[in-house]
Structure formats: C-alpha cells, structure tokens
SEFIZA-3560 file (N, C-alpha, C; in Angstrom, 3 decimals):
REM SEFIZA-3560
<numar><xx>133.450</xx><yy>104.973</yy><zz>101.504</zz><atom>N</atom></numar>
<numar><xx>133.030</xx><yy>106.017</yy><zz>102.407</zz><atom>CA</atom></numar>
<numar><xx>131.746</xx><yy>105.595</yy><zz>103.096</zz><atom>C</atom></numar>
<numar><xx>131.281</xx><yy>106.562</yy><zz>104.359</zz><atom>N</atom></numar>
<numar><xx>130.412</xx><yy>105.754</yy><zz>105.116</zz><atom>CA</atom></numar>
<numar><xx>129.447</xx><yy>106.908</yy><zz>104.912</zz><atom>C</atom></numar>
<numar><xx>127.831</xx><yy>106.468</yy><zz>104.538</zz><atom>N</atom></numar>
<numar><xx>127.142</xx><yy>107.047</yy><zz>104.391</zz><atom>CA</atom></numar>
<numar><xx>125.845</xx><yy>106.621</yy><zz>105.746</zz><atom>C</atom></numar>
<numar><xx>125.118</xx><yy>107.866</yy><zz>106.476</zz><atom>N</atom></numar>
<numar><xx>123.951</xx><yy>107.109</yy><zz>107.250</zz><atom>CA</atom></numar>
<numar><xx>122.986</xx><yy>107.654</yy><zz>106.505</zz><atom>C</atom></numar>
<numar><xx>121.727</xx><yy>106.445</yy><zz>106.298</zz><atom>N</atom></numar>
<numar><xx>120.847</xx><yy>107.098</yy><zz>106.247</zz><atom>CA</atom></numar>
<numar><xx>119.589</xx><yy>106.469</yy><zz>107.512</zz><atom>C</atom></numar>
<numar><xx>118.548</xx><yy>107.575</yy><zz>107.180</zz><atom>N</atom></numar>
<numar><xx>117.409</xx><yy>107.637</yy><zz>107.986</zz><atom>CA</atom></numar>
<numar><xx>115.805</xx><yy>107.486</yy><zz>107.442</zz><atom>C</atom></numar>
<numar><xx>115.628</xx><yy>106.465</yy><zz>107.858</zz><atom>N</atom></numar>
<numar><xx>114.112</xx><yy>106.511</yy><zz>107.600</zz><atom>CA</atom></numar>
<numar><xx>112.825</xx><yy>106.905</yy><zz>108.306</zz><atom>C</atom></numar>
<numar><xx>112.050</xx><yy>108.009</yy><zz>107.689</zz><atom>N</atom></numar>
<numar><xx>110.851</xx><yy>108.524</yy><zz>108.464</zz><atom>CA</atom></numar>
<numar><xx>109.608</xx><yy>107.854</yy><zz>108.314</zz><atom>C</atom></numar>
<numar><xx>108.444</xx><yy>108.215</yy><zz>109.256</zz><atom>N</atom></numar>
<numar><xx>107.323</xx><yy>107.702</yy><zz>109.606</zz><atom>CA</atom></numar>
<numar><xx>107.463</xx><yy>106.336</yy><zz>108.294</zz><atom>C</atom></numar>
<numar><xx>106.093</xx><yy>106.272</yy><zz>108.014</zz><atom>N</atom></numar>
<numar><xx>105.773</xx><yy>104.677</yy><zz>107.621</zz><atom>CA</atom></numar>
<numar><xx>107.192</xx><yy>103.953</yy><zz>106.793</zz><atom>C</atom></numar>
<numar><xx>107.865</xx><yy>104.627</yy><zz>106.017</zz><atom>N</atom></numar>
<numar><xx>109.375</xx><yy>104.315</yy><zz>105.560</zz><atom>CA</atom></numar>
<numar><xx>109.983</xx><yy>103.448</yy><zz>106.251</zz><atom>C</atom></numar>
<numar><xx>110.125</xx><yy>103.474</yy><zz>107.513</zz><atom>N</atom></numar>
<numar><xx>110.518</xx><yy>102.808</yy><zz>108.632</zz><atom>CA</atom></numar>
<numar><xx>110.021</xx><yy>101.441</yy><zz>108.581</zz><atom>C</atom></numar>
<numar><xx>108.640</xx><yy>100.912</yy><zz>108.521</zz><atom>N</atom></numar>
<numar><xx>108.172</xx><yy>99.985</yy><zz>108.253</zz><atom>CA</atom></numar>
<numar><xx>108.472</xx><yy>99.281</yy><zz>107.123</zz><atom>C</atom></numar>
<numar><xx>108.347</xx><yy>99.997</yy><zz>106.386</zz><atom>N</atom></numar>
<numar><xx>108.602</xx><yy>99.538</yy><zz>104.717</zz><atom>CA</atom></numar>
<numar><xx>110.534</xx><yy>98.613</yy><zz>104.586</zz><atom>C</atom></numar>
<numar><xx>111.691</xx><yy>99.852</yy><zz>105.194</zz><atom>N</atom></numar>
<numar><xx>112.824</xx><yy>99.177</yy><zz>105.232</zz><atom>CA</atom></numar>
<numar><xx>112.389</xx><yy>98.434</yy><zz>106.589</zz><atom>C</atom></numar>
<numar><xx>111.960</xx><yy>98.144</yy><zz>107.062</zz><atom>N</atom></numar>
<numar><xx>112.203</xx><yy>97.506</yy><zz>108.676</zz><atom>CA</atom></numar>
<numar><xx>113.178</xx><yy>97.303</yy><zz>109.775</zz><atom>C</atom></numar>
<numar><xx>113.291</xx><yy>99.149</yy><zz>109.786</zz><atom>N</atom></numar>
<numar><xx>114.659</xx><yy>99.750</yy><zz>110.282</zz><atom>CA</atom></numar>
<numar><xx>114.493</xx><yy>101.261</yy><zz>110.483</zz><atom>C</atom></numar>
<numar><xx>115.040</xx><yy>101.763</yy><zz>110.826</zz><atom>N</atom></numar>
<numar><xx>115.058</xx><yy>103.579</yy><zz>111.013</zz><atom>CA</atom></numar>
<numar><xx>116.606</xx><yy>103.694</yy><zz>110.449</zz><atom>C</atom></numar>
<numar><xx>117.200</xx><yy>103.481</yy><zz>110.771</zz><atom>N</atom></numar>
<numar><xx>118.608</xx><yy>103.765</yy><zz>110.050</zz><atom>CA</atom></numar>
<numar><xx>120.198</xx><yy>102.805</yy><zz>110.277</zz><atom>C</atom></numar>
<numar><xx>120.395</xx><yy>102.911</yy><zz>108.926</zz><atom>N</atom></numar>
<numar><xx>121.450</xx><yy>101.939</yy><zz>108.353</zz><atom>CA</atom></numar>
<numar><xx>122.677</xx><yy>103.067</yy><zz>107.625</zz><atom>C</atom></numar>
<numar><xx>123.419</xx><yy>102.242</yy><zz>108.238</zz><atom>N</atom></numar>
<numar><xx>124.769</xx><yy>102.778</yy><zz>107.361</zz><atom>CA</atom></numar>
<numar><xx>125.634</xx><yy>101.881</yy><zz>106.229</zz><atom>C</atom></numar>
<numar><xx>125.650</xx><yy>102.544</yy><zz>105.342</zz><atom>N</atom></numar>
<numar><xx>126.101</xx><yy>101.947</yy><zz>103.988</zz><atom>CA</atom></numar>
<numar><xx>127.516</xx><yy>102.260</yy><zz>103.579</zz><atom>C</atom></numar>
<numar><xx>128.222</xx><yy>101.707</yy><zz>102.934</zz><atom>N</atom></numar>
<numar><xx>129.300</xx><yy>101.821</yy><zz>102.395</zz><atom>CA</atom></numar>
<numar><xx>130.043</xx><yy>101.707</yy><zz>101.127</zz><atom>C</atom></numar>
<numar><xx>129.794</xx><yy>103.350</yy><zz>100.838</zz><atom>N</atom></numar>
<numar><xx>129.527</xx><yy>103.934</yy><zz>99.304</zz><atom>CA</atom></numar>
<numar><xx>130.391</xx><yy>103.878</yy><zz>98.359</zz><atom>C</atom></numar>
<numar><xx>130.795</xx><yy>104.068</yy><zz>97.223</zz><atom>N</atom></numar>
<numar><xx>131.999</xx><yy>104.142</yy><zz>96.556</zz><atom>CA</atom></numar>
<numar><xx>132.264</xx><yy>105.758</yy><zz>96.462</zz><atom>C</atom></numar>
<numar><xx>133.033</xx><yy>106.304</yy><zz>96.632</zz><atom>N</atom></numar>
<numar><xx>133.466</xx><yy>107.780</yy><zz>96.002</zz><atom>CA</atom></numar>
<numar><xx>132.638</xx><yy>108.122</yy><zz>94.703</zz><atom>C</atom></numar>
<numar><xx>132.196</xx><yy>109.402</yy><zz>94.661</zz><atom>N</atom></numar>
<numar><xx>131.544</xx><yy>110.246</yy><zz>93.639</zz><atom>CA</atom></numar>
<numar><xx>130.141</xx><yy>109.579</yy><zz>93.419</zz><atom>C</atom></numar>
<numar><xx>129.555</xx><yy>108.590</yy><zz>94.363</zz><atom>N</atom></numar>
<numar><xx>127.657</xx><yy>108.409</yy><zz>94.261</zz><atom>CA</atom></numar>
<numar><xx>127.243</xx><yy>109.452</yy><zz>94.580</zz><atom>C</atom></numar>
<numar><xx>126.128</xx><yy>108.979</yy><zz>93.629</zz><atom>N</atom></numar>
<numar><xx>125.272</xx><yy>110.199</yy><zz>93.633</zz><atom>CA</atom></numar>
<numar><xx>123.865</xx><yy>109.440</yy><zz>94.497</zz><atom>C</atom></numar>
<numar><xx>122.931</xx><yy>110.653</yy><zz>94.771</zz><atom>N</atom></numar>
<numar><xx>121.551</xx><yy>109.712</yy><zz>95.594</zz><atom>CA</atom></numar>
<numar><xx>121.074</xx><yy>108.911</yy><zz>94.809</zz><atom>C</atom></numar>
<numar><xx>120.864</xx><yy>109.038</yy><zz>93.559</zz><atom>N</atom></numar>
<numar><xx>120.060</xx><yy>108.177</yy><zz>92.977</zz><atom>CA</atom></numar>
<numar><xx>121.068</xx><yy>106.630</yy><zz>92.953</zz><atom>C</atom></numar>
<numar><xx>122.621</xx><yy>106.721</yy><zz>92.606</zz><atom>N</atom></numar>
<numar><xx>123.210</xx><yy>105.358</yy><zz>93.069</zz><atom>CA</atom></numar>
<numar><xx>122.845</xx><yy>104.827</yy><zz>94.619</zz><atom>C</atom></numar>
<numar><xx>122.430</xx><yy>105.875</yy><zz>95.510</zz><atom>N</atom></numar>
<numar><xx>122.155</xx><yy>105.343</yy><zz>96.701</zz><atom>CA</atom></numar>
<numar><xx>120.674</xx><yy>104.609</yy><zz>96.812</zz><atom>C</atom></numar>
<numar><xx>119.326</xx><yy>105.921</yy><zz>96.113</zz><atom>N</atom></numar>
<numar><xx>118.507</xx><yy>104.908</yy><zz>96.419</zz><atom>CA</atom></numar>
<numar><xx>118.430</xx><yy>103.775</yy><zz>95.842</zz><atom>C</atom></numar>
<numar><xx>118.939</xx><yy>103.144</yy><zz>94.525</zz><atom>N</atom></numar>
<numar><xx>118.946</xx><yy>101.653</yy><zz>93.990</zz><atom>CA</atom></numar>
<numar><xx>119.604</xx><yy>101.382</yy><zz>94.912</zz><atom>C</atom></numar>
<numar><xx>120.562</xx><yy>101.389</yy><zz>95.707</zz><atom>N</atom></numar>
<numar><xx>120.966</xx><yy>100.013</yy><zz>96.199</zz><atom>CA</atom></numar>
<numar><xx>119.913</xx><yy>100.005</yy><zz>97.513</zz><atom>C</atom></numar>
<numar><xx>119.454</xx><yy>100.956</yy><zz>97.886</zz><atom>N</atom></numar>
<numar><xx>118.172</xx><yy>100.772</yy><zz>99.342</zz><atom>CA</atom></numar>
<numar><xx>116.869</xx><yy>100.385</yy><zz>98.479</zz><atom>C</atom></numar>
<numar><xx>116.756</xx><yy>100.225</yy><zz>97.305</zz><atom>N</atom></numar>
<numar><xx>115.802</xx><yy>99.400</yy><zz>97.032</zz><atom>CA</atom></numar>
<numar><xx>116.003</xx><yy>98.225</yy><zz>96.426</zz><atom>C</atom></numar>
<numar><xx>116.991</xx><yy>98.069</yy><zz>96.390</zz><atom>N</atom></numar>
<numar><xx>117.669</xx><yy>96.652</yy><zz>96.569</zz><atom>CA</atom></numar>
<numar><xx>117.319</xx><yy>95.918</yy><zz>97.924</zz><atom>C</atom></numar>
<numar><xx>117.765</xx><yy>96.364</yy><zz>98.554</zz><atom>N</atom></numar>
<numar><xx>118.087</xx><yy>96.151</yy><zz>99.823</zz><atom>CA</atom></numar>
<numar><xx>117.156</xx><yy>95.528</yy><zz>100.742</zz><atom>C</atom></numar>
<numar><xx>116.342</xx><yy>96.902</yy><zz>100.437</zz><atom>N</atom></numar>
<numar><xx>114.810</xx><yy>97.041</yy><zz>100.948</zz><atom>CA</atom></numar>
<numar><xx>113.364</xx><yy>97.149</yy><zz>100.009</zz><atom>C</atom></numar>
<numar><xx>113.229</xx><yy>95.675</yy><zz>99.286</zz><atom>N</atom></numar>
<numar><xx>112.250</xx><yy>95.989</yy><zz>98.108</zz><atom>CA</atom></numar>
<numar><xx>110.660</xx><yy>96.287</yy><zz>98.454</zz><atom>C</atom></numar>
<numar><xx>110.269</xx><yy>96.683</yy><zz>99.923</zz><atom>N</atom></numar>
<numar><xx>109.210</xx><yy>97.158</yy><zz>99.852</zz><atom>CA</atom></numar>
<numar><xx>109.233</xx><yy>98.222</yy><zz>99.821</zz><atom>C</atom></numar>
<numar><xx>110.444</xx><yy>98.985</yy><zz>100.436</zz><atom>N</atom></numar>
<numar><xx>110.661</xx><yy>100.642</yy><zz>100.350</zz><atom>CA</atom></numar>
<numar><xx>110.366</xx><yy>100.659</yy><zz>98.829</zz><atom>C</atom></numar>
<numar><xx>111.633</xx><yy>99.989</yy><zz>98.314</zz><atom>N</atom></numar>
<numar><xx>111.678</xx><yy>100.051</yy><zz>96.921</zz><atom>CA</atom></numar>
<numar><xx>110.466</xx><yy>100.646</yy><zz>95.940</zz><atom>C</atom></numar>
<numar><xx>109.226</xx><yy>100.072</yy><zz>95.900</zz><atom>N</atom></numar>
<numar><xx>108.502</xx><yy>100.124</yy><zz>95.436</zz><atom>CA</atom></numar>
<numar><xx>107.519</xx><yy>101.758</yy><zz>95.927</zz><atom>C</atom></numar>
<numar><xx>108.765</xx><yy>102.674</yy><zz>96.591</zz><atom>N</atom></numar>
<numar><xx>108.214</xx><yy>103.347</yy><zz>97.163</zz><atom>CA</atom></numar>
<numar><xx>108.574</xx><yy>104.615</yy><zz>97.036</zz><atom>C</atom></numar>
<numar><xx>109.929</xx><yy>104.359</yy><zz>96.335</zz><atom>N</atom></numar>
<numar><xx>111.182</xx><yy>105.298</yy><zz>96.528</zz><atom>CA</atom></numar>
<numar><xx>110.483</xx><yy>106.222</yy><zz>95.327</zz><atom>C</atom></numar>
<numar><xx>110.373</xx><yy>106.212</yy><zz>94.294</zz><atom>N</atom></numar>
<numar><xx>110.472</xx><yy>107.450</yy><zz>93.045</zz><atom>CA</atom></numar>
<numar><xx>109.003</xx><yy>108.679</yy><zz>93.777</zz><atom>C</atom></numar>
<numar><xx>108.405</xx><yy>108.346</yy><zz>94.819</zz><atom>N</atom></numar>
<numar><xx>108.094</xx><yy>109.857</yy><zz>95.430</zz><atom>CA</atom></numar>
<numar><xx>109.013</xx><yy>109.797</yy><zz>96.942</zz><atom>C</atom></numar>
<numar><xx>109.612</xx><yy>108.979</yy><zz>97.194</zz><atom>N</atom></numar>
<numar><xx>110.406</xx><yy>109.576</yy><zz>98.218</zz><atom>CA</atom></numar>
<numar><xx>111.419</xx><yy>111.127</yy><zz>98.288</zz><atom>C</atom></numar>
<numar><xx>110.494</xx><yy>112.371</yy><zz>99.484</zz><atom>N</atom></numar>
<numar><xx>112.169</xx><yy>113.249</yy><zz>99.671</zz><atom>CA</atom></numar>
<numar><xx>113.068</xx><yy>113.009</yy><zz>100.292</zz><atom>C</atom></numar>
<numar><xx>113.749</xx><yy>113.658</yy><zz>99.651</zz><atom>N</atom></numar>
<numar><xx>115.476</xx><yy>112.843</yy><zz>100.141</zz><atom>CA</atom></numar>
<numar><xx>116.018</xx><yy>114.075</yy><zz>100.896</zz><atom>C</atom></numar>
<numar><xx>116.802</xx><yy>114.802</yy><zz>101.285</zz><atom>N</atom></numar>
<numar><xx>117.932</xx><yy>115.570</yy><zz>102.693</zz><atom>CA</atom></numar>
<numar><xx>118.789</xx><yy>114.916</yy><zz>102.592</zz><atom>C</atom></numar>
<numar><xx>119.873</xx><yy>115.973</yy><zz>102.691</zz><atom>N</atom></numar>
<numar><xx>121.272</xx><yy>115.461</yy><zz>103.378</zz><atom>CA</atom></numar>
<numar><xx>121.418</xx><yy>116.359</yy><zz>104.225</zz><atom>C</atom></numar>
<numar><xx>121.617</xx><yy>116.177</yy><zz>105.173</zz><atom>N</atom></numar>
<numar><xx>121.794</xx><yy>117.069</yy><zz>106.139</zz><atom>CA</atom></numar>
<numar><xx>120.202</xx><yy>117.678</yy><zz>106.596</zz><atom>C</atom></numar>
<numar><xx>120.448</xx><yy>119.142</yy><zz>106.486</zz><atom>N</atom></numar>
<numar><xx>118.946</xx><yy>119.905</yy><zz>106.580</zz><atom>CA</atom></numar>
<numar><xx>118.388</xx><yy>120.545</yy><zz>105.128</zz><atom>C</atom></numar>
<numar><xx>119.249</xx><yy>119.792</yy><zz>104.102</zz><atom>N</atom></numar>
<numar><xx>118.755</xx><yy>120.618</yy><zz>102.738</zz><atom>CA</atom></numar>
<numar><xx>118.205</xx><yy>119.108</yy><zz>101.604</zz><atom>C</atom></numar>
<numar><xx>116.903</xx><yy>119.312</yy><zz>101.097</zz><atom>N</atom></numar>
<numar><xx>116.409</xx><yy>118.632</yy><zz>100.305</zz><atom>CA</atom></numar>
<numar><xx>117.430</xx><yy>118.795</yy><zz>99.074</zz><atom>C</atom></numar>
<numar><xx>117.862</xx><yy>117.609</yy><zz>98.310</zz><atom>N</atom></numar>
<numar><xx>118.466</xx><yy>117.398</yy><zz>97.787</zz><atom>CA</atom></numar>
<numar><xx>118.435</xx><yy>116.782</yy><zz>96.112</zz><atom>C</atom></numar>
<numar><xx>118.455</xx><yy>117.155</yy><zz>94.841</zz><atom>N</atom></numar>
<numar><xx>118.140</xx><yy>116.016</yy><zz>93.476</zz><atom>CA</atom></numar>
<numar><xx>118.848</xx><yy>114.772</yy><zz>93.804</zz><atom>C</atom></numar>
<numar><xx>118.419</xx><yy>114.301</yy><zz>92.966</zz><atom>N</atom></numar>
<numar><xx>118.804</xx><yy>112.586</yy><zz>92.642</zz><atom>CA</atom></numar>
<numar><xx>120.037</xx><yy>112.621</yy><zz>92.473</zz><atom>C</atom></numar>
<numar><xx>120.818</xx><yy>113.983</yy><zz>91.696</zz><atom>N</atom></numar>
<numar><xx>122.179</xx><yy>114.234</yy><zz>91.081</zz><atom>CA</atom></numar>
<numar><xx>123.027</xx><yy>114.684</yy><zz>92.144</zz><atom>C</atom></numar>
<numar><xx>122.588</xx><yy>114.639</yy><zz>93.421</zz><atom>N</atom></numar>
<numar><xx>123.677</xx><yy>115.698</yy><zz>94.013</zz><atom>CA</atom></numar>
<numar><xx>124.790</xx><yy>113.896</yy><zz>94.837</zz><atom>C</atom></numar>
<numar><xx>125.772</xx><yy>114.361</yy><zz>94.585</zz><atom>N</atom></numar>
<numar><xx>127.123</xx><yy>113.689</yy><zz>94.723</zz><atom>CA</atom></numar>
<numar><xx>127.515</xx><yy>113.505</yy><zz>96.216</zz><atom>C</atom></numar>
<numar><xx>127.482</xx><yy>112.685</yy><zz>97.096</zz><atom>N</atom></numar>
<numar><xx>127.377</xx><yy>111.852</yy><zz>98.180</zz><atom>CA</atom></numar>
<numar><xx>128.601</xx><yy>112.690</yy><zz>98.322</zz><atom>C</atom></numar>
<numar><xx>129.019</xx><yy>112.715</yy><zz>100.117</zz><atom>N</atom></numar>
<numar><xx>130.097</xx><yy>113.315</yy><zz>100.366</zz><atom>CA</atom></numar>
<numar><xx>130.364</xx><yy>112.091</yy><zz>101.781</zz><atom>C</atom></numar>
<numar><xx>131.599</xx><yy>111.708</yy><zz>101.624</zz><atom>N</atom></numar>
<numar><xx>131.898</xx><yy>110.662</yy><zz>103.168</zz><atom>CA</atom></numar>
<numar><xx>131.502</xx><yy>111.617</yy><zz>104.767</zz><atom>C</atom></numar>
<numar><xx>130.621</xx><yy>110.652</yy><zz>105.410</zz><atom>N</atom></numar>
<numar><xx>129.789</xx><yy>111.019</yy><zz>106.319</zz><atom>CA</atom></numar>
<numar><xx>128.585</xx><yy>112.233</yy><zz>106.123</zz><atom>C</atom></numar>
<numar><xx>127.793</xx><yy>112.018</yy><zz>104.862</zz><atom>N</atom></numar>
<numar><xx>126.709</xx><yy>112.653</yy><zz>104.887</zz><atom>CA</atom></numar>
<numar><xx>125.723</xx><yy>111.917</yy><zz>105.739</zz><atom>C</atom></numar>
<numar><xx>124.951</xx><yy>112.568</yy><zz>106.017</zz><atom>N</atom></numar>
<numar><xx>123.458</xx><yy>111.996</yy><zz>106.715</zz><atom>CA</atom></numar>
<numar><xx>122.242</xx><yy>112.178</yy><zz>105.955</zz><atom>C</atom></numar>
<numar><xx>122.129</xx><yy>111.078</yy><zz>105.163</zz><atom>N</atom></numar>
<numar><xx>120.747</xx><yy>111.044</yy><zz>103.856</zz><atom>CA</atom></numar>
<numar><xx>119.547</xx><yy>110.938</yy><zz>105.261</zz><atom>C</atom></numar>
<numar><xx>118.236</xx><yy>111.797</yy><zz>104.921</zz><atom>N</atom></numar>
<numar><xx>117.398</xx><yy>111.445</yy><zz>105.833</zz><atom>CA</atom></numar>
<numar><xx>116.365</xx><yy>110.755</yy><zz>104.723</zz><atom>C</atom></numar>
<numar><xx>115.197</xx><yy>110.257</yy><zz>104.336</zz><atom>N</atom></numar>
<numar><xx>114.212</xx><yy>109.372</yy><zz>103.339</zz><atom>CA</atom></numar>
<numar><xx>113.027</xx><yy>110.281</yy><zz>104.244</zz><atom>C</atom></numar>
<numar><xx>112.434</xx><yy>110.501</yy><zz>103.403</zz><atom>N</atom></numar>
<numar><xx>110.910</xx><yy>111.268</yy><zz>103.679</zz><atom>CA</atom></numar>
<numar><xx>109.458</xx><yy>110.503</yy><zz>102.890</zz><atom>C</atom></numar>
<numar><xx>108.377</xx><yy>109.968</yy><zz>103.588</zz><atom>N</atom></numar>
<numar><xx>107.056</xx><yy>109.961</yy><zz>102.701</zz><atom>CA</atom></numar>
<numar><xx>106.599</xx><yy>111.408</yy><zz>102.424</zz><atom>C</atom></numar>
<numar><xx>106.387</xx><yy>111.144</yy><zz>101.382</zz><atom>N</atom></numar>
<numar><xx>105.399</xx><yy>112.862</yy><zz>100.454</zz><atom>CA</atom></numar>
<numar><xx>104.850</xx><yy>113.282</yy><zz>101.136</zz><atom>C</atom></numar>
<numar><xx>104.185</xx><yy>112.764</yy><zz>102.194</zz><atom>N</atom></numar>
<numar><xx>102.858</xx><yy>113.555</yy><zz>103.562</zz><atom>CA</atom></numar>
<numar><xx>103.162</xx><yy>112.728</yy><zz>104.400</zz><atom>C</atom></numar>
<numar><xx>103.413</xx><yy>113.967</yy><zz>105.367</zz><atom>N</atom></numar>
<numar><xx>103.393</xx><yy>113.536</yy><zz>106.067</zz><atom>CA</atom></numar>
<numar><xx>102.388</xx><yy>114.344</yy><zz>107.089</zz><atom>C</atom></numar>
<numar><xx>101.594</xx><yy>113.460</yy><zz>108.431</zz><atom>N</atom></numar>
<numar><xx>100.497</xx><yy>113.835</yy><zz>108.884</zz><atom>CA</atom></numar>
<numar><xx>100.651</xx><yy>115.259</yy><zz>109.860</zz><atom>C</atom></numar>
<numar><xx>99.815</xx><yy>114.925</yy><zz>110.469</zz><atom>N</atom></numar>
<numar><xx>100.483</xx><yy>116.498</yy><zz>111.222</zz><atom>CA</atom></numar>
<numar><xx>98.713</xx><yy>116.987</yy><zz>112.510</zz><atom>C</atom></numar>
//
C-alpha cells in the first residue's frame, strides 16, 4: 500500500526532502513507519521519538494502524510562530 508522508519546518532539512512516498505492508502501524524513515533518514532519525505525527488532520499514537493512501504529516515539538 502507498503511504505519503510530509515533512515540516526544520524536519525537512533533517530528511532532505518535504515529502516521500513509501510502500507499506498491510496492518503498519506509525511506529513500523517511523523506523523505516529513520532508517532512511538517520538524521531525522535521531529526531523522531519527540516527533508529532497526523494522519490526515488528527494527531495520531505510535499504535494507530496505517490505512492505503493515508497522508502521515511529521511535526517538530515547536514550532515558531
């Protein structure tokens, strides 16, 4: 299944990208998603356990179960304003 995700402010830097689409196995959950984006992307990586996560427009646990064509968005903890 095809999952997008999105990376916000400095995140962006960190993967060196705004958004990538991945290709998930049935029944992942986010947390199978963020290991493989910190795989992927090991400076995010080192970044991810305060990253918020969204799917769609709703913040989401680590546990909630990937659905084909969700839109994961990646959040830094502060953001400026």
């Amino acid at each position: 299944m095809q999952v997008s995700v999105h990376f916000y402010s400095y995140f962006k830097d960190l993967a060196g990208c705004d958004q990538i689409t991945i290709t998930a196995v049935e029944g992942v959950t986010l947390k199978g998603l963020v290991e493989e984006l910190s795989t992927r992307f090991p400076k995010w990586g080192a970044m991810q356990k305060c990253a918020l996560i969204a799917v769609g427009v709703e913040y989401q646990g680590r546990d909630y179960i990937l659905k084909p064509g969700d839109e994961v968005s990646v959040f830094p903890p502060v953001q400026g304003g």
